[in-house]
N, C-alpha and C positions, 0 to 999 in steps of 0.2 A: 936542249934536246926537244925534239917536237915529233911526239907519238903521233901517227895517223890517226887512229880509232883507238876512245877511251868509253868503257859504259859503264854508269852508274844506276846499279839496281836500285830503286829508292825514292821514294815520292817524301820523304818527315826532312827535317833541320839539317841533317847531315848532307843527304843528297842535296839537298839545294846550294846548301853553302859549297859546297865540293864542286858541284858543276857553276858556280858562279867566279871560285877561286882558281877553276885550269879554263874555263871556255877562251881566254883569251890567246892562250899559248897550243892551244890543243883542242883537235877537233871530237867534241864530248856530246853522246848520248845519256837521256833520263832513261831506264829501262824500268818498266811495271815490275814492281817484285808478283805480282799475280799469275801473269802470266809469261809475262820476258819475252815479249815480241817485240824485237829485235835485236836480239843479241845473233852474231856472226862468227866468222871464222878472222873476218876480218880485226876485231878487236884485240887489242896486243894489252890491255887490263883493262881487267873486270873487276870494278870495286862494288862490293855487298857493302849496302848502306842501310841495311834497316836493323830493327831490335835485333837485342840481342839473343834473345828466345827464337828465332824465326832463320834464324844464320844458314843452320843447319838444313832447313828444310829449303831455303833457296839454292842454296848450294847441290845440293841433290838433283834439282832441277837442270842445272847446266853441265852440256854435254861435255868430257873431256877434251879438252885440245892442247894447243902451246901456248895459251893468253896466258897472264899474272892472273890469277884470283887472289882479290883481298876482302879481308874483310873490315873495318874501322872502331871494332870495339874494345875498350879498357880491360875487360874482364874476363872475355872468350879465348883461349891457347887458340894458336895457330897450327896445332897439329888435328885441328876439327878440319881440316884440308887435305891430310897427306896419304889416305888412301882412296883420293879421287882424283887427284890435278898433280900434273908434273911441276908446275911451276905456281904457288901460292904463296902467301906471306900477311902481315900486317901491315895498314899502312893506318895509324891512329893518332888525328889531329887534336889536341887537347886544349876541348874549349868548348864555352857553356853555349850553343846554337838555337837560335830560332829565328825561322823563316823572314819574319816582315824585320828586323833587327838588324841593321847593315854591320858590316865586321871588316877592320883591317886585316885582311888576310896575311900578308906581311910578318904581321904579332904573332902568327900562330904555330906554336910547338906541332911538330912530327913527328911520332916514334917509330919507328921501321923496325918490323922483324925478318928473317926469311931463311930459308933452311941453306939459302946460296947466295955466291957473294955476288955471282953473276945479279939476281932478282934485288936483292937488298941492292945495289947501284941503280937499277933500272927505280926503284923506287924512292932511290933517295933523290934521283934527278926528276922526277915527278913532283917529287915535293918540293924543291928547290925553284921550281917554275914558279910557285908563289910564297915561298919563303925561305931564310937563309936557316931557319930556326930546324934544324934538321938532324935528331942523333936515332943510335941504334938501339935498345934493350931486346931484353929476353921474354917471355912469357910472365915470368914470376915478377919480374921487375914493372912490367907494364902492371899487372895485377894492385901491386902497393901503389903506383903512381895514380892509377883509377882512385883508390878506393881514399887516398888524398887528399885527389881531386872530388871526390865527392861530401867531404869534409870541408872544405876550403869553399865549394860552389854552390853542390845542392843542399847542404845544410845552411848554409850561410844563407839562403835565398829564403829556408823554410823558416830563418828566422824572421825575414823581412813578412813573412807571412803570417808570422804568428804576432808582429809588433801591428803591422796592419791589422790584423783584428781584433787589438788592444785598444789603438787609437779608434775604431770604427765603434765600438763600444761607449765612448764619452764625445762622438760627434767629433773627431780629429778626423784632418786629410793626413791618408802617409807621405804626401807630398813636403810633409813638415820636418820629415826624417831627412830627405835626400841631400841638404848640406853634410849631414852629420857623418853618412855612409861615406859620402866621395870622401872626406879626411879621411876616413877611417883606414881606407884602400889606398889614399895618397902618400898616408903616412907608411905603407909597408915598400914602399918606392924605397925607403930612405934609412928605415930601423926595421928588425926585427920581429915579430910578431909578438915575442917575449915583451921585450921592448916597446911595442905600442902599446901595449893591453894596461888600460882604467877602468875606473867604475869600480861600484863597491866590495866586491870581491878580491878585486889586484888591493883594496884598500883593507882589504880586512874588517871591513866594519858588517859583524856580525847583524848588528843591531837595526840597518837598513834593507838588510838580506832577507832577515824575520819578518821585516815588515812587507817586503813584496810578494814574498812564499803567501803571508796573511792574504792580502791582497787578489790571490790567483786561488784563492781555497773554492772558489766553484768551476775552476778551470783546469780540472787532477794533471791534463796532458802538459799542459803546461808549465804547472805547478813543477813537474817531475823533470822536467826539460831544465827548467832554472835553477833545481835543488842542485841538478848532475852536472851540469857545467862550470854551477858557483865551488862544487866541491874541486871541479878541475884547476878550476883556478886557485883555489887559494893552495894546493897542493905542490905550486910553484914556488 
């Protein structure tokens, strides 16, 4: 399928990737979430790409017609749509973006929500322009799969943040971590996460655990970070 006019509100990570992954199959405008100069009649979707705090108030901005308004957030119901636009829905790619960051698009999960089976098609075949990775959920169900995904992504990142300024502290590069990480994610290819998890905790050795809690005693945030995760794990 090849939509004539696609626009995306949205200057941050989403809209870039979004118009980098349909520009080839589909002819796609950047639209200023400011001021949305050039949004049309001629646009058949309208995907809102910025925060998620901000949804609302772009959305208010555009005038009703017969385009798809979406919007691409984890956490936001799709019914912050349905006393302005006949035709809206979700259209939520699940994946950690930023701009300079090149990304198989291919790889990337699509959740589609939409109050019609008619729009839910029309959006599944938008998705499918650059990936096969394509199912449906509900609001509640996108909700858990966000909040996950923010387990699995941005926790996991704030760890690499918090190990970087471990290492920066005794003159390490983090660069000394990044065999370790890629196993770490290579191995969830193949087992389980149950399954992959080492280190002194999955080991039970109380006695190395005391000694790092020791160790981070001027560092409370992180201290409290390591207390609560070693307790997740040995709870296994």
């Amino acid at each position: 399928m090849k939509l004539n006019d696609i626009a995306i509100i949205g200057k941050g990570n989403v809209a870039t990737h979004l118009y980098n992954a349909l520009k080839e199959k589909h002819r796609v405008s950047i639209i200023d979430p400011h001021t949305l100069s050039g949004i049309s009649d001629n646009h058949e979707i309208i995907i809102i790409a910025v925060s998620d705090n901000a949804i609302k108030e772009v959305a208010l901005k555009i005038a009703p017609s017969d385009a798809i308004i979406v919007h691409t957030a984890g956490s936001v119901p799709m019914d912050i749509f349905r006393n302005r636009f006949r035709n809206y829905g979700v259209f939520y790619p699940l994946q950690t973006f930023t701009k300079d960051v090149s990304l198989k698009y291919s790889d990337i999960p699509v959740f589609i929500e939409a109050p019609s089976e008619n729009v839910a098609e029309k959006l599944r075949q938008l998705a499918r322009s650059f990936t096969d990775n394509v199912s449906n959920v509900d609001s509640e169900t996108r909700k858990k799969l966000h909040l996950a995904a923010v387990f699995a992504c941005n926790f996991t990142n704030a760890m690499a943040m918090a190990a970087s300024e471990l290492l920066e502290d005794s003159g390490l590069e983090f660069n000394t971590l990044l065999p370790l990480l890629r196993q770490t994610f290579n191995k969830l290819e193949k087992v389980s996460p149950q399954e992959a998890q080492t280190g002194p905790a999955k080991r039970k050795n109380k006695e190395i655990i005391n000694d790092h809690l020791n160790m981070l005693s001027d560092k409370k945030y992180l201290r409290n970070i390591y207390e609560s995760v070693s307790e997740y794990i040995l709870s296994y």
